[in-house]
C-alpha positions as CSV (number, residue, x, y, z in Angstrom):
1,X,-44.4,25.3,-13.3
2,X,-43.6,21.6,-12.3
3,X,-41.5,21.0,-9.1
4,X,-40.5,17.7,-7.4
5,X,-42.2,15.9,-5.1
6,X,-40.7,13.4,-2.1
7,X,-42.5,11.0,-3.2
8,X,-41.0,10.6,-6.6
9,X,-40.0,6.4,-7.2
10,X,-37.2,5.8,-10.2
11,X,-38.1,7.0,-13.4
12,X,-39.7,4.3,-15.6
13,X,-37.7,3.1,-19.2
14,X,-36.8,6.1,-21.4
15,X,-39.4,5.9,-24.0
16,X,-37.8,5.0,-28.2
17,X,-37.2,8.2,-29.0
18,X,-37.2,10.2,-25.9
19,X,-34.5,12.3,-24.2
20,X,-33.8,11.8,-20.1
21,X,-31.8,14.6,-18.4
22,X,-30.7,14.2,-15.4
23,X,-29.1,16.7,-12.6
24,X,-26.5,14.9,-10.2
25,X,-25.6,18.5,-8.8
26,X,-25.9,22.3,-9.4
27,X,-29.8,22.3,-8.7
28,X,-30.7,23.9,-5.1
29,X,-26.8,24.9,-4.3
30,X,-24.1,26.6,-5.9
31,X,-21.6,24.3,-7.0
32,X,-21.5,20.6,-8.0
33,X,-22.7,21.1,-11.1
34,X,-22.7,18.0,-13.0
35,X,-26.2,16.5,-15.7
36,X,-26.7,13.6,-17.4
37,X,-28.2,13.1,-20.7
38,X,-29.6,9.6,-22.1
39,X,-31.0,9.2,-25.8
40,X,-30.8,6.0,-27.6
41,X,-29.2,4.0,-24.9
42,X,-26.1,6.1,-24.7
43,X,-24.9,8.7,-22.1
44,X,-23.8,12.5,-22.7
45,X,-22.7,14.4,-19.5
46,X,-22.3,18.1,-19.6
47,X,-19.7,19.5,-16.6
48,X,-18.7,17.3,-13.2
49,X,-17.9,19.8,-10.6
50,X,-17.3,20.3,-6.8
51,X,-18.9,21.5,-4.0
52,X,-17.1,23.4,-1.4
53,X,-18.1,22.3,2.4
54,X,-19.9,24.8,4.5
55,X,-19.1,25.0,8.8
56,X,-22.0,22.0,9.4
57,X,-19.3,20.1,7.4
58,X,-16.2,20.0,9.7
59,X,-13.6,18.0,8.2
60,X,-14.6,17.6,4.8
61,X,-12.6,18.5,1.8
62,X,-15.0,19.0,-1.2
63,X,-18.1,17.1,-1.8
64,X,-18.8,15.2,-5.3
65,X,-21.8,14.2,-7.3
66,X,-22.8,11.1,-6.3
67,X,-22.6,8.7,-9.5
68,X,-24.6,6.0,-8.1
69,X,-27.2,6.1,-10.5
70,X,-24.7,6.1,-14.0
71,X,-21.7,3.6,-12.1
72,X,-22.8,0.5,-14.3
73,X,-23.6,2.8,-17.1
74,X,-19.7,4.4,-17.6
75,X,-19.3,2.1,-20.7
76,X,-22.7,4.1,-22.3
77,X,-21.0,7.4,-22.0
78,X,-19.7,9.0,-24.9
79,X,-18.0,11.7,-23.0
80,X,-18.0,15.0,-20.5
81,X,-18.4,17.9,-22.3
82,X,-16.8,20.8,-19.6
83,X,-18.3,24.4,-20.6
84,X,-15.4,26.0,-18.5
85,X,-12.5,25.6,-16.2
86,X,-14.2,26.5,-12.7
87,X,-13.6,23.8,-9.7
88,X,-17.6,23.9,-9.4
89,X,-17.4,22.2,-13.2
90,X,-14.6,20.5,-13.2
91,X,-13.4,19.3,-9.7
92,X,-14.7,16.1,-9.7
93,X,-13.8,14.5,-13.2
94,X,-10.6,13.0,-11.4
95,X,-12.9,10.9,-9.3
96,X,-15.1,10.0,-12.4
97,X,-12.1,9.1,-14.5
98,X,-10.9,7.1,-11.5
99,X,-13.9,4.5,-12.3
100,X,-13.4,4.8,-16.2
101,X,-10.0,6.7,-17.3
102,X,-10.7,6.7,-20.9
103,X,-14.2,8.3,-20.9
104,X,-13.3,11.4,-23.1
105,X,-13.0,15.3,-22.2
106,X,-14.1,17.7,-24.3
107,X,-13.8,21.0,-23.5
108,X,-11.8,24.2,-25.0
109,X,-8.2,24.6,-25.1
110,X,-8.0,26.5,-21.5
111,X,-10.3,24.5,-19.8
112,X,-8.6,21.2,-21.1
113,X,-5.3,22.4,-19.9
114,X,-6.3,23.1,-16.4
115,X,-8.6,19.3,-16.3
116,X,-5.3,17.9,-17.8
117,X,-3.3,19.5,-14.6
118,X,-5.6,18.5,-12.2
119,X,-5.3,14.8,-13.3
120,X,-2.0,14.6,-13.5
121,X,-1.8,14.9,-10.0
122,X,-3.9,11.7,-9.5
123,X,-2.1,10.1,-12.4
124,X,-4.6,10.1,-14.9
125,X,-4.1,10.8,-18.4
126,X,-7.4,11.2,-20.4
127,X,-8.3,11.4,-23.6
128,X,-9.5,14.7,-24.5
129,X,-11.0,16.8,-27.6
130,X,-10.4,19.9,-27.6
131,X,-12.9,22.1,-29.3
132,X,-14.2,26.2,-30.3
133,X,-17.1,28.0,-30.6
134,X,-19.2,27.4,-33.8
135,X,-17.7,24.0,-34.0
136,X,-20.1,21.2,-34.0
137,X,-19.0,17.4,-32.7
138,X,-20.9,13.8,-32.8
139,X,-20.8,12.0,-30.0
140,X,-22.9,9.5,-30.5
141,X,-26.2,10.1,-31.0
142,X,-25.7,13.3,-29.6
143,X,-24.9,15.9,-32.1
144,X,-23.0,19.1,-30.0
145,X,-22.4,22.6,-31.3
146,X,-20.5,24.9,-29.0
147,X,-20.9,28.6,-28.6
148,X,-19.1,31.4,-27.3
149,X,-20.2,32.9,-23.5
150,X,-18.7,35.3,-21.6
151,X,-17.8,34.4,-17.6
152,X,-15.4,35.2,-15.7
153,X,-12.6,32.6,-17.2
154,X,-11.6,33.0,-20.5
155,X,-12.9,30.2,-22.9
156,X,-16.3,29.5,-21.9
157,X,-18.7,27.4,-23.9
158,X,-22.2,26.6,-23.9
159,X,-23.3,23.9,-26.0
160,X,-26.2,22.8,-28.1
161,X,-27.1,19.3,-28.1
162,X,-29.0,18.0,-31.0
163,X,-30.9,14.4,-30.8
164,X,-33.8,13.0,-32.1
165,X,-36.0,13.9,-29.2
166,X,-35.2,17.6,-29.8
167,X,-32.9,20.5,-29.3
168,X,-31.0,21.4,-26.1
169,X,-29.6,24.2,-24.8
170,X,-26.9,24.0,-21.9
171,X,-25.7,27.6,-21.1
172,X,-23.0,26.5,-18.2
173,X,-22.4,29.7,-16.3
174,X,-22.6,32.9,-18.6
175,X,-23.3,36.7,-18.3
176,X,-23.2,39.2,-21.4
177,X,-20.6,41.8,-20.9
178,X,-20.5,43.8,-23.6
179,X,-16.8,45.4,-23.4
180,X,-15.3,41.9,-22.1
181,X,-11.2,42.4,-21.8
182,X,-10.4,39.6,-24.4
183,X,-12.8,40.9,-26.8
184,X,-15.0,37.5,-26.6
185,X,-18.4,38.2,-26.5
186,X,-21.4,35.9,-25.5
187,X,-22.7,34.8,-29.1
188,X,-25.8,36.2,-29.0
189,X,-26.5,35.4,-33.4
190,X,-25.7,32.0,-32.6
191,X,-28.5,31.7,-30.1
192,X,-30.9,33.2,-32.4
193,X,-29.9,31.0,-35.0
194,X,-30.3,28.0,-32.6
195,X,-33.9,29.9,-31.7
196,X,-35.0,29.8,-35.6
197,X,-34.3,26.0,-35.7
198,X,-36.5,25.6,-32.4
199,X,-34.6,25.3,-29.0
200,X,-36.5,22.5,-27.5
201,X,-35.5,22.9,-24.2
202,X,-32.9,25.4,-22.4
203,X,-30.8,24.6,-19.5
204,X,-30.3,28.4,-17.8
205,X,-27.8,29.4,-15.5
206,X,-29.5,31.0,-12.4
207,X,-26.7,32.4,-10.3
208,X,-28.1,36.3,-10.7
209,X,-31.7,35.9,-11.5
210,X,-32.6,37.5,-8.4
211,X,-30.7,40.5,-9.3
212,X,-31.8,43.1,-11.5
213,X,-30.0,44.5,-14.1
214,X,-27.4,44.3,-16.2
215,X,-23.8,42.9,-14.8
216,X,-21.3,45.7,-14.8
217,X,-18.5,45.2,-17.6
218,X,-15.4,43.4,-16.1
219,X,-13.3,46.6,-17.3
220,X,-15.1,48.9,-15.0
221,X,-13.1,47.3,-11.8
222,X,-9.5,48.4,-13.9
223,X,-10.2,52.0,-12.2
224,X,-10.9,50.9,-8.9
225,X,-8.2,49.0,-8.6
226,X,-6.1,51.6,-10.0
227,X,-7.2,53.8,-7.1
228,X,-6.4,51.4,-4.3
229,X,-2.9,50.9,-5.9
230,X,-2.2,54.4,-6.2
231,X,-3.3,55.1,-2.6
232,X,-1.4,51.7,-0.8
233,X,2.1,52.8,0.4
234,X,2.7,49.3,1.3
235,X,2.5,45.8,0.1
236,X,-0.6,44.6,-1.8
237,X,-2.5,41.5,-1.0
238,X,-4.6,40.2,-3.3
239,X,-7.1,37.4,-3.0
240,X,-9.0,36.1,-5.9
241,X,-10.0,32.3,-7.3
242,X,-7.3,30.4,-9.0
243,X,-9.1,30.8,-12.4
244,X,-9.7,34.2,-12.4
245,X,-7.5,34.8,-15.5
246,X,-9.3,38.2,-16.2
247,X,-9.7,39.2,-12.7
248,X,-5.3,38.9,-12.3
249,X,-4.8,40.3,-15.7
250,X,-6.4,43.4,-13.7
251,X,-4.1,43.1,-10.7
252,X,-0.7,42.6,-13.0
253,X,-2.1,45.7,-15.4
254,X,-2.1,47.9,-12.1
255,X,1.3,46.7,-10.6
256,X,2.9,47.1,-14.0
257,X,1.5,50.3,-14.0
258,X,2.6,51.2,-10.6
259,X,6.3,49.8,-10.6
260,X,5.0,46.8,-8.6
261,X,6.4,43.3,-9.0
262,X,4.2,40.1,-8.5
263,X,4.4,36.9,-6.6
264,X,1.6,34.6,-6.7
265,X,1.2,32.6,-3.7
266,X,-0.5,29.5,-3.2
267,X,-0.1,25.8,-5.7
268,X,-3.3,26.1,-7.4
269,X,-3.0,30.1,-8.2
270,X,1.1,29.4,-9.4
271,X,-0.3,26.6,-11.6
272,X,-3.2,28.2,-13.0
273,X,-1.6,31.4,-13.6
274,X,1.0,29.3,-15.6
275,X,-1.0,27.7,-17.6
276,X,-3.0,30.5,-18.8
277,X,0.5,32.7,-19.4
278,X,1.4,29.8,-21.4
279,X,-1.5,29.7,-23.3
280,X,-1.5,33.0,-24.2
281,X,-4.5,33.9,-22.0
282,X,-3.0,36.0,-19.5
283,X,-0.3,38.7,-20.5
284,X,2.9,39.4,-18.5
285,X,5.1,42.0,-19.1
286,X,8.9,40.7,-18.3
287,X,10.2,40.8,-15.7
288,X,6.9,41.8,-13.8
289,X,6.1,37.9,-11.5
290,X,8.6,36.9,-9.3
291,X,8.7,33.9,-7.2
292,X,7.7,34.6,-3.8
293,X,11.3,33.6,-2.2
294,X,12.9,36.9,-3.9
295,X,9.7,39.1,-1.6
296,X,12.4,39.9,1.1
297,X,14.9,41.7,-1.2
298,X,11.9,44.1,-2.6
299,X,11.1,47.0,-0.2
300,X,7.2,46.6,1.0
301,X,5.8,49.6,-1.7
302,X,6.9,47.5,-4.8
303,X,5.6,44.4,-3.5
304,X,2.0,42.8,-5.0
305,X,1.0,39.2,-3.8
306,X,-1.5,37.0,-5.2
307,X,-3.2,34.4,-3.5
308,X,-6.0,31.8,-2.9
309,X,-8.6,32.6,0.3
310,X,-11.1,35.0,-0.8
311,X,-13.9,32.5,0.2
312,X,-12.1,32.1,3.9
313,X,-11.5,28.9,2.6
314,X,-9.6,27.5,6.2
315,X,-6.3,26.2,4.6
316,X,-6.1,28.5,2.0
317,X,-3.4,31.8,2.4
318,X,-4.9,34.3,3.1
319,X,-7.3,32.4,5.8
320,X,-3.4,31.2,7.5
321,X,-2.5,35.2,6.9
322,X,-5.2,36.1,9.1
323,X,-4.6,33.5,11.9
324,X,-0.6,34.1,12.2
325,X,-0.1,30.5,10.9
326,X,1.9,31.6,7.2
327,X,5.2,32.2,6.4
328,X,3.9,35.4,5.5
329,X,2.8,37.8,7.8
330,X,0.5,40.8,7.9
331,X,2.1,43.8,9.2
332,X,-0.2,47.5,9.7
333,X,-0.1,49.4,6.2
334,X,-0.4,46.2,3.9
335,X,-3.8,46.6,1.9
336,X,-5.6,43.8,1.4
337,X,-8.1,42.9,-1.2
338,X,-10.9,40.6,-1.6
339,X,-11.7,40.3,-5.2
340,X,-14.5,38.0,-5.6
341,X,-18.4,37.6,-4.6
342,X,-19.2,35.7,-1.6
343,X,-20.9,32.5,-2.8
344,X,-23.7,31.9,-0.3
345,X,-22.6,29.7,3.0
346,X,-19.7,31.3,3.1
347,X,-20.4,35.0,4.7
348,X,-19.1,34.1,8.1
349,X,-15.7,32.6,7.3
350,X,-14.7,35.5,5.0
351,X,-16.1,38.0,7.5
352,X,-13.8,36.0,9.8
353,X,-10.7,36.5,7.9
354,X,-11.6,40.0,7.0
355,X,-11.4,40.8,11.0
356,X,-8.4,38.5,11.7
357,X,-6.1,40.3,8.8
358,X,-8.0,44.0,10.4
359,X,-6.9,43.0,13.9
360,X,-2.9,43.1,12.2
361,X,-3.5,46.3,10.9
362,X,-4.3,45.5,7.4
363,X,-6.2,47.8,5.4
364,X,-9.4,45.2,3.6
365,X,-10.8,46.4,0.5
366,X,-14.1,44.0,-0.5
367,X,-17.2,43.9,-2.0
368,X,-19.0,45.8,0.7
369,X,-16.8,48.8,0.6
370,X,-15.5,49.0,-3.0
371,X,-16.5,47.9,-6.6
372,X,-13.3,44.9,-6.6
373,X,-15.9,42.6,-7.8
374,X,-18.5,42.1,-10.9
375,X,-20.2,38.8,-11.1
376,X,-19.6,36.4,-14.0
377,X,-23.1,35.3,-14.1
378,X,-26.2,37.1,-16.2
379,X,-28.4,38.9,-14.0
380,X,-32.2,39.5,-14.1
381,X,-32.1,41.9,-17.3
382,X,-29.7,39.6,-19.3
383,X,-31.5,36.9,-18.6
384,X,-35.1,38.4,-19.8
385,X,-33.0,39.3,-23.1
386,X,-31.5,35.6,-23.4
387,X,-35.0,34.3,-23.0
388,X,-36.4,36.9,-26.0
389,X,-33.8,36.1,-27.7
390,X,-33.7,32.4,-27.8
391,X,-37.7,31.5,-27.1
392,X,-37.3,28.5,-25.7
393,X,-40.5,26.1,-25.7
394,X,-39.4,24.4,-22.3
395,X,-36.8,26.0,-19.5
396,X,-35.4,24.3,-16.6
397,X,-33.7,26.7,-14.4
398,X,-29.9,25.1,-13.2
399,X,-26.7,26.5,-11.4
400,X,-28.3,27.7,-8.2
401,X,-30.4,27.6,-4.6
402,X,-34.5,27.1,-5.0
403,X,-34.9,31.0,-4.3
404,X,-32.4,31.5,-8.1
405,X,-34.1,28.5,-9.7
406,X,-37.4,30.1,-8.9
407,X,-36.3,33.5,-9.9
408,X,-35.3,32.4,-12.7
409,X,-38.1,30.7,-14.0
410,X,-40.5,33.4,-12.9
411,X,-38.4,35.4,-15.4
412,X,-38.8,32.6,-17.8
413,X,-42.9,32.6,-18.0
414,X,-42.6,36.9,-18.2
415,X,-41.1,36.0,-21.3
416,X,-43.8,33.9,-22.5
417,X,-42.6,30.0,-22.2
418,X,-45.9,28.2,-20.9
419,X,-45.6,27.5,-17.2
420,X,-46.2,24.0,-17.4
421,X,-43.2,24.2,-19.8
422,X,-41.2,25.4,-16.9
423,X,-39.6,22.6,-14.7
424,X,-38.4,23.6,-11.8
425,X,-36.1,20.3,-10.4
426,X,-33.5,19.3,-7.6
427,X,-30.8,17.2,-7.9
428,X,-31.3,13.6,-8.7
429,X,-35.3,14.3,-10.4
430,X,-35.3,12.9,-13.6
431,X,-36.7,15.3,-16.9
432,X,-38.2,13.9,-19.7
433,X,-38.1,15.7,-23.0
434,X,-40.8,13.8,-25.0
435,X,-42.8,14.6,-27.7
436,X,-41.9,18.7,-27.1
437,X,-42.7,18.6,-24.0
438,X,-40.2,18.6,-21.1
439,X,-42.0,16.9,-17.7
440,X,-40.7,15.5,-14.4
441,X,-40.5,11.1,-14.6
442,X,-38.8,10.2,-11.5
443,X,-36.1,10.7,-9.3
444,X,-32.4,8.6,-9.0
445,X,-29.9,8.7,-5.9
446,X,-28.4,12.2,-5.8
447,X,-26.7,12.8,-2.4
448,X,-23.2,14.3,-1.0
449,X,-20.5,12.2,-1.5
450,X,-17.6,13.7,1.2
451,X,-13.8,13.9,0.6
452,X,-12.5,14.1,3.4
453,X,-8.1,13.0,2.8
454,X,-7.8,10.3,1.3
455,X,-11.5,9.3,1.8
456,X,-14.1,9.0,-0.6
457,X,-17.5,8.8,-0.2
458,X,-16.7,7.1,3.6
459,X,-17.8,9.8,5.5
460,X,-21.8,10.1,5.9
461,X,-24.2,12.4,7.3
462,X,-24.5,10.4,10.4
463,X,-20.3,10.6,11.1
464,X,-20.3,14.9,10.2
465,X,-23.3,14.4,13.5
466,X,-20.9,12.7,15.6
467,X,-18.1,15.7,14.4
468,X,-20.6,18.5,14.8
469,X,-21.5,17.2,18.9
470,X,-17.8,16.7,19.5
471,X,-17.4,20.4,18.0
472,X,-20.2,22.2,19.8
473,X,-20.6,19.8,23.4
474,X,-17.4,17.7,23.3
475,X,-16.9,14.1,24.6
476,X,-17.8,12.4,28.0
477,X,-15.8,8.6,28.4
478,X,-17.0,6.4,30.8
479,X,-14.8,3.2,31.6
480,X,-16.4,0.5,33.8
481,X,-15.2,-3.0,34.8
482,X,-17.6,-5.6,35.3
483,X,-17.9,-9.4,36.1
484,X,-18.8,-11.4,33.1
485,X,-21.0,-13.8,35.3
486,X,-22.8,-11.5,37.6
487,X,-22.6,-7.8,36.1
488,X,-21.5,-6.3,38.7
489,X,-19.0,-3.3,39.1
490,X,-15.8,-4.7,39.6
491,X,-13.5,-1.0,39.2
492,X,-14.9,1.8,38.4
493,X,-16.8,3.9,36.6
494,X,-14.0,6.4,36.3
495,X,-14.9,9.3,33.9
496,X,-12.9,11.6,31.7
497,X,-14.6,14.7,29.5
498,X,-12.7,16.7,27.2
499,X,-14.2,19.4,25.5
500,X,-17.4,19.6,27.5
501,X,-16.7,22.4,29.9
502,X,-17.2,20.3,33.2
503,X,-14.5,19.5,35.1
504,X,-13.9,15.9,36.1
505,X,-14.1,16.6,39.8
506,X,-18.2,17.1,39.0
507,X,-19.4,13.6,38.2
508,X,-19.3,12.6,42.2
509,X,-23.0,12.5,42.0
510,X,-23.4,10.5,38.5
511,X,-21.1,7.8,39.6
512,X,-23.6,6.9,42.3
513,X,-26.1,7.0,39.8
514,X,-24.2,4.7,37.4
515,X,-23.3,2.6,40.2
516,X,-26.9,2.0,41.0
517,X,-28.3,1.6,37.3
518,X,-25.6,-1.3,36.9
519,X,-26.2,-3.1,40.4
520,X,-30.1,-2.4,39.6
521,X,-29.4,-4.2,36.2
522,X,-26.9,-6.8,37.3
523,X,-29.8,-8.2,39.9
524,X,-32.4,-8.4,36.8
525,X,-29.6,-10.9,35.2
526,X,-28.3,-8.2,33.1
527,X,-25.0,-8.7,32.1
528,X,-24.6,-8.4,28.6
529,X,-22.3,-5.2,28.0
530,X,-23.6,-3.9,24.9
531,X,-26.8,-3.3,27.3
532,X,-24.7,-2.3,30.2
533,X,-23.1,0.3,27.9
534,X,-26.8,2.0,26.6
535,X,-27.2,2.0,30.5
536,X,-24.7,4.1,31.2
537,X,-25.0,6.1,28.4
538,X,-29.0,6.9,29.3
539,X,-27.7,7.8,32.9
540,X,-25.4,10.0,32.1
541,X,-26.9,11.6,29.3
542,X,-29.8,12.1,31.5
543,X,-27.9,13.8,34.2
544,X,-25.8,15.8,32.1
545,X,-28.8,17.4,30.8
546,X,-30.6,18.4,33.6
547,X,-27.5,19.6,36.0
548,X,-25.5,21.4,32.8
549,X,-28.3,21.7,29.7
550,X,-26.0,20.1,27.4
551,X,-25.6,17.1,25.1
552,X,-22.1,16.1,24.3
553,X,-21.1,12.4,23.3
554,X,-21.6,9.7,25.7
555,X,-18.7,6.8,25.4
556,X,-19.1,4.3,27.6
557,X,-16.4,1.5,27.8
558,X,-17.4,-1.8,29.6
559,X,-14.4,-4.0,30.0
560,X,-15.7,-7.9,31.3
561,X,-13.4,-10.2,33.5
């Protein structure tokens, strides 16, 4: 198995005749997923997704791909082929399309009409092709054949991409339920037809391989649900993603069932939901979603509310239920339920919100205490069948942290694809598929790009350092006036902290000290007040430290007259 190394320069001219893939997210985390494909000049990229920001990451919004390495290339790509509708695959095409609006979508009818959404809130209108399962598309050189897979949105697509270099296999995120609730199995003949022509190299989703088995089937949740809904004698709060179509059709099934009417709550889930009752993806009986305003006539045991927050996502509902700050509000009886995974990074904020809508007297059903959830991704078992199945003669493990990607490839070579057929990358290393074989060639920019408002890409690593200290130790201002000729201390150094825990009536002893340092400095003919700002900011870090054990920002002001 091949793995990057730091080391790794920029990949050297794509060889006449070879194929260059290229992961600008989804490798080593769960979410961003995003790849690049070259052949003959020309550009293919397969998804363009978002990562969500973790608590290191006060502040930020989502964080994008970073397109440094294709941004004078946008002309060269024939389009973005989206496997499904999920934020981590589609979230950041608006900020793509911002550089190049007419770079073409393709993607099935669902997943089309919830990219088309998205933009027309930045005002973009693409140009989109909208494509099925066992349909096959050139784009270019690149000749694309979609096929059906199972997740947890309706119309999910993996797609084979035939070039001249060779066959590949991108299986965007996919388990194999075999009793889905629309019917729409993961095309298992198709990849052994693809396997008979010779898959030369197979992109594999790794969300589950560290899990053994088989996924549940989606249906088996219907009974659970079922229960709780028979057993609340209150309202029912609901908490799932926004493109969970199968996951609601559950939750409207059981309040149809049990004379419940449904509100969903939240701009993404009342879009969403629309646009898949419009399609024809999710089915509501009449009569059975209301609009949240009409809650107040319904008495409390006919009541069912959907909503966004089941990742404890901070300004999402159910995170504002939890901390009294929504128009809604938990009241003891209401049953609440979490029906989702936890994607990894996010255990603390959702056990957060669990205990804050608790504390009201909410009753939490979860994961950890009943079966609400099945994952939409294939697990160890599935996976091992995949491989037999499709006998690919390289694998690159995607979509997931190193410990999935290395799961999954270990699964991989027990199938019996040769380990130094087995590339195990990162974001930003650069795979070569030449001559059959698939090998590592180099490595391009891949980094976060922040959102954060309006701001894109402005925020770095350095500025979510400066938020973190503020957060955890606060802020200490120092504000001296000096002489411009001499350097000495003309007023001051008066001192304000705010969020540091020591009260201003402390720093008595580090105004002599600063006083000294400046007078020391000012008779050495220092009077320059960049340098009589790092003074101060030495001195007081250095006393902060050793009287209080603590490192919060130093801001020193020197004002000359």
């Amino acid at each position: 198995m091949s793995h990057p190394h730091p080391e790794l320069g920029p990949p050297p001219k794509l060889p006449k005749g070879g194929l260059r893939v290229t992961p600008l997210g989804g490798l080593g985390e769960i979410g961003r997923n995003m790849t690049v494909f070259e052949f003959d000049g020309r550009l293919l990229i397969v998804d363009c997704g978002v990562l969500f920001p973790e608590e290191e990451q006060p502040g930020i919004d989502l964080i994008l791909p970073d397109f440094t390495s294709i941004r004078d290339r946008l002309d060269d790509i024939e389009g973005i082929v989206l496997t499904h509708g999920h934020e981590d695959h589609i979230g950041a095409v608006p900020y793509l399309l911002r550089e190049k609006p007419d770079i073409p979508l393709i993607g099935s009818k669902l997943t089309l009409a919830l990219i088309e959404a998205k933009l027309q809130e930045h005002r973009i209108r693409p140009y989109t092709l909208e494509v099925k399962e066992g349909e096959r598309e050139n784009l270019g050189p690149f000749d694309c054949e979609f096929i059906a897979v199972n997740h947890s949105i309706p119309d999910a697509l993996a797609v084979a991409i035939r070039t001249g270099a060779g066959m590949v296999v991108a299986t965007g995120d996919f388990k194999m339920d075999q009793l889905p609730l629309d019917k729409r199995l993961t095309d298992l003949h198709a990849f052994a037809r693809l396997s008979e022509e010779g898959i030369d190299l197979l992109l594999s989703d790794s969300t589950n391989a560290e899990v053994p088995g088989f996924v549940p089937p989606e249906r088996e949740i219907s009974n659970v649900l079922r229960n709780v809904f028979a057993n609340a004698h209150n309202r029912i709060i609901v908490a799932s993603f926004a493109s969970h179509v199968h996951r609601i059709q559950q939750i409207l099934d059981a309040a149809h069932e049990y004379g419940r009417r449904v509100a969903f709550v939240g701009r993404s889930m009342v879009r969403n939901m629309g646009i898949a009752r419009d399609l024809g993806y999710l089915r509501v009986p009449p009569g059975l979603v209301v609009d949240v305003k009409t809650l107040d006539d319904l008495p409390a045991h006919e009541v069912v509310l959907v909503c966004t927050g089941s990742q404890g996502e901070p300004m999402a509902a159910l995170s504002r239920m939890a901390n009294r700050d929504h128009q809604i509000r938990i009241v003891p009886g209401d049953t609440v339920i979490l029906a989702s995974s936890l994607i990894p990074g996010n255990e603390n904020a959702v056990y957060r919100v669990i205990n804050g809508l608790t504390r009201w007297g909410a009753n939490v059903v979860h994961k950890g205490n009943a079966k609400v959830h099945v994952s939409g991704h294939a697990s160890a078992g599935e996976l091992l069948y995949f491989y037999n199945i499709c006998k690919p003669r390289n694998l690159m493990p995607v979509h997931g942290e190193w410990r999935h990607l290395r799961a999954n490839a270990e699964l991989g070579a027990m199938t019996g694809v040769p380990k130094d057929r087995i590339v195990i990358a990162e974001d930003g290393v650069v795979v070569d598929l030449i001559d059959g074989k698939a090998r590592i060639s180099g490595k391009v920019q891949a980094g976060y790009v922040y959102v954060d408002g309006l701001s894109v890409g402005d925020v770095t690593e350095v500025h979510l350092k400066d938020r973190k200290i503020l957060g955890d130790e606060g802020i200490i201002s120092v504000y001296v006036v000096v002489d411009s000729t001499t350097g000495k201390v003309v007023s001051g150094p008066n001192i304000q902290a705010r969020g540091s825990g020591i009260d201003d009536g402390a720093f008595g002893p580090v105004i002599a000290k600063i006083e000294e340092a400046i007078a020391r400095a000012a008779s050495d003919g220092v009077a320059e007040p960049h340098q009589i700002q790092q003074l101060i900011r030495r001195t007081m870090g250095k006393w902060v430290s050793d009287s209080y054990r603590r490192r919060p920002m130093i801001l020193p002001v020197v004002v000359e007259v």
